[in-house]
C-alpha positions as CSV (number, residue, x, y, z in Angstrom):
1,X,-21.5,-3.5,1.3
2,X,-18.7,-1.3,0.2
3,X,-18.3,2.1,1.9
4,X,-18.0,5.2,0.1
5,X,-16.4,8.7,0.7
6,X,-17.4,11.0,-2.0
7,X,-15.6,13.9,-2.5
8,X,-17.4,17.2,-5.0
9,X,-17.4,20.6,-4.3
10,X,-20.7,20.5,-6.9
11,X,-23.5,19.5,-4.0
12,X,-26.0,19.0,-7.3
13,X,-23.7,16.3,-8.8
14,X,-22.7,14.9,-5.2
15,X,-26.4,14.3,-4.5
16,X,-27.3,12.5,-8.0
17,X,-23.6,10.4,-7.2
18,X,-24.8,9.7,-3.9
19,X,-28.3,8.5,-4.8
20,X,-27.0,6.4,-8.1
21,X,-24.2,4.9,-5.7
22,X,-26.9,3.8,-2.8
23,X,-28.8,2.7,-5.4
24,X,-26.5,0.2,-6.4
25,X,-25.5,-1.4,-2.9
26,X,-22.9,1.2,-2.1
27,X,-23.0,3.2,1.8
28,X,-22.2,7.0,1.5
29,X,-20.5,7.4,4.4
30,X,-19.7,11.0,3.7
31,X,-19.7,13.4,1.4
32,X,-17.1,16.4,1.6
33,X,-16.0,19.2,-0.6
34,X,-12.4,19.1,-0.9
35,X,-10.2,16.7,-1.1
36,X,-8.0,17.7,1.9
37,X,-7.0,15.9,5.2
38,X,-8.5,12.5,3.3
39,X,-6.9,10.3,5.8
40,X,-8.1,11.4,8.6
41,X,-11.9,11.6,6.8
42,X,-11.3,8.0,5.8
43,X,-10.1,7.1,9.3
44,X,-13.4,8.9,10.7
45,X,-15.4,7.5,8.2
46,X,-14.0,3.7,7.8
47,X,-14.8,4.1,4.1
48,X,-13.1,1.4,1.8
49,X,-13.3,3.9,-1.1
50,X,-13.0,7.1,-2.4
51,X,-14.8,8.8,-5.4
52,X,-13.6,12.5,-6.3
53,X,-15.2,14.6,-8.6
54,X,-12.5,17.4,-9.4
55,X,-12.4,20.1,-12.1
56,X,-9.2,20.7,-11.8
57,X,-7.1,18.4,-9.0
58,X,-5.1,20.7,-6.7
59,X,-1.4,20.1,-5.0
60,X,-2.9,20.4,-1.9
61,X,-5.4,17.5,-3.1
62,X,-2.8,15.2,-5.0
63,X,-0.4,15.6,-1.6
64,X,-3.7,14.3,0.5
65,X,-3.9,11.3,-1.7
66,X,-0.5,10.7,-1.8
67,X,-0.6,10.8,2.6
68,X,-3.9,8.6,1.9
69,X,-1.8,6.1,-0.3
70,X,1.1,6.1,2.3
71,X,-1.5,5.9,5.7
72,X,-4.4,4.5,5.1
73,X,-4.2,2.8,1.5
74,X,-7.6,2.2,-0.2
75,X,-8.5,2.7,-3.9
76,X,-9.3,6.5,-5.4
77,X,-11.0,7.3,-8.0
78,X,-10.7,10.9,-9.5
79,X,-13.4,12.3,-12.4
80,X,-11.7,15.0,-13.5
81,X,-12.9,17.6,-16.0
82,X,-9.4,17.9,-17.7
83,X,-6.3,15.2,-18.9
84,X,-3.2,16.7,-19.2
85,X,-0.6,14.3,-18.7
86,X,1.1,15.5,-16.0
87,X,-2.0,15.7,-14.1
88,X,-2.4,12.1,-15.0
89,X,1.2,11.4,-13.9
90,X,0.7,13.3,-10.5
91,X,-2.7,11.6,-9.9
92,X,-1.2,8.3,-10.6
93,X,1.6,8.7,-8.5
94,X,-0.1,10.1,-5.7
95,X,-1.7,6.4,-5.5
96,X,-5.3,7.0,-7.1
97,X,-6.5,3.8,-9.0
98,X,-8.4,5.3,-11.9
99,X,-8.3,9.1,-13.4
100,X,-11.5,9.6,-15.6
101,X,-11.4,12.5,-17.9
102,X,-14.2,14.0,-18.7
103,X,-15.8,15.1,-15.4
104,X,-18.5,12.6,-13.0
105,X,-21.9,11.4,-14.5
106,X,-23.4,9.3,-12.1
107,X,-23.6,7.0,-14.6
108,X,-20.3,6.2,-15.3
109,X,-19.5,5.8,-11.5
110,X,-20.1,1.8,-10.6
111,X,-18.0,0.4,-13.4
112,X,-15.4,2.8,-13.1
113,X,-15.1,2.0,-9.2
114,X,-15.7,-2.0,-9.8
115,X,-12.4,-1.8,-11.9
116,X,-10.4,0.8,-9.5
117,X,-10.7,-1.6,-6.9
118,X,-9.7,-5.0,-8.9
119,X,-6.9,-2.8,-9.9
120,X,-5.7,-1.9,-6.4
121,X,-6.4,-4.9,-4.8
122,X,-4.2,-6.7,-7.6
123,X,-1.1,-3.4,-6.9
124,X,-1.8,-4.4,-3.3
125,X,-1.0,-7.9,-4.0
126,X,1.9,-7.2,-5.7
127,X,3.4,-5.0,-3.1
128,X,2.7,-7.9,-0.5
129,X,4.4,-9.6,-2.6
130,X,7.2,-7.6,-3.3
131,X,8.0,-6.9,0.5
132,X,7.6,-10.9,1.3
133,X,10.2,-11.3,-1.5
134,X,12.9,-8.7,-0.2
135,X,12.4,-9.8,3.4
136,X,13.3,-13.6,2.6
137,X,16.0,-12.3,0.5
138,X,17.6,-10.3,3.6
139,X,17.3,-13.2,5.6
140,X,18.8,-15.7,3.2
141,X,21.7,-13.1,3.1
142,X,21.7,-12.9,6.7
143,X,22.0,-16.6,7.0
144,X,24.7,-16.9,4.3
145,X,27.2,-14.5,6.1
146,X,26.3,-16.7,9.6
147,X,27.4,-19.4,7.6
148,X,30.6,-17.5,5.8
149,X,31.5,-17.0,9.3
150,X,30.7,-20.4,11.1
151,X,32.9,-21.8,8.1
152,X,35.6,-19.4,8.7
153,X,36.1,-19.7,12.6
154,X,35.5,-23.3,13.2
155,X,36.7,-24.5,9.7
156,X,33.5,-26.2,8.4
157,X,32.4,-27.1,4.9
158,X,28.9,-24.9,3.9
159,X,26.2,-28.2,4.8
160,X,28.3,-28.7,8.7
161,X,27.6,-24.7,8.7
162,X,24.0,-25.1,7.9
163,X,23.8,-28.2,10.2
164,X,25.4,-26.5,12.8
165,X,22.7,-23.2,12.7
166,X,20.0,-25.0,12.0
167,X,20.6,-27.0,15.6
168,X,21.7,-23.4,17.3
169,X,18.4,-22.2,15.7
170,X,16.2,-25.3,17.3
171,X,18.3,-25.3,20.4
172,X,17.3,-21.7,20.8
173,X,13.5,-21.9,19.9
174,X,14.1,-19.3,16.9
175,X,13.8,-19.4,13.2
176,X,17.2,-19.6,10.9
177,X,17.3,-16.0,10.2
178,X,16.9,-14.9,13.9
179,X,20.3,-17.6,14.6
180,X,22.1,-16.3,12.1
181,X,22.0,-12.6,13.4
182,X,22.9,-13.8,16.9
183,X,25.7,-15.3,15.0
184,X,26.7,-12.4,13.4
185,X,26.1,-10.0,16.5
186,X,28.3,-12.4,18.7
187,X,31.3,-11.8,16.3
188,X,30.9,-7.9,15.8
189,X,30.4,-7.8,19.9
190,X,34.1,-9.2,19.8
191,X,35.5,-7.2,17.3
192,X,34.3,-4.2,19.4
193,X,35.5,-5.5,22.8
């Protein structure tokens, strides 16, 4: 069961959302009127996602997504009642999932929040992704300078280099990477001595 902040200054429209939303397997785990401070009302609330019904999205609101996106990332969902691109463009970068124009009918909620959180599940899994990537690349970098300099000091070819820190590496119980820096940090200790 997915938990829900919703966030409407219109309690009318907040109590129809909340009732169509429960009604569909959903738990409202709060309902607030602005859209500030979100992280700390998602880490009070452990909600996995957050509907916002918004005439017009604030600064002050697109700054507390953005700290939401950065802190405590889950998938947003804005209705808003207006679409100018550059709101779209804030709104997006800020790190909500889906921008509905138009305003929030309870109606339109479930499938609009089914596909916000495909859609940040898959940016999440691209951005583990990414970060898995560019740390293997650093330490196949850091490896290839160990090497460089294991080749240049004791005059080996590149496999007796690889040979030789891949034994340092099982000798000392770490992985390749973490040999390699000790490499490295052994010859800038002596360059500063």
């Amino acid at each position: 069961m997915l938990r829900v902040l919703l966030v409407d200054s219109d309690e009318q429209r907040a109590g129809a959302v909340r009732a169509m939303l429960e009604a569909q397997g959903y738990k409202v785990v709060g309902v607030t009127g602005q859209a500030l401070d979100l992280t700390a009302q998602v880490r009070a609330s452990a909600a996995d996602v957050i509907v916002c019904g918004l005439e017009d999205p604030s600064r002050d609101a697109l700054d507390s997504m953005r700290a939401l996106h950065r802190d405590e990332p889950r998938p947003v969902v804005l209705f808003a009642e207006r679409g100018e691109p550059e709101q779209i463009e804030a709104a997006i970068e800020a790190g909500v999932a889906a921008y509905m124009v138009e305003g929030l009918a309870p109606a339109r909620v479930r499938p609009v929040v089914e596909v916000a959180i495909r859609q940040f599940r898959a940016q999440q899994a691209l951005r583990a992704e990414l970060q898995r990537t560019q740390a293997e690349l650093g330490e196949r970098k850091i490896i290839e300078r160990a090497k460089g300099l294991l080749m240049q000091r004791h005059h080996l070819g590149e496999p007796e280099a690889h040979a030789t820190l891949r034994r340092l590496a099982m000798d000392r119980g770490q992985k390749m990477a973490e040999a390699a820096a000790w490499v490295i940090a052994q010859k800038d200790a002596k360059k500063r001595i």
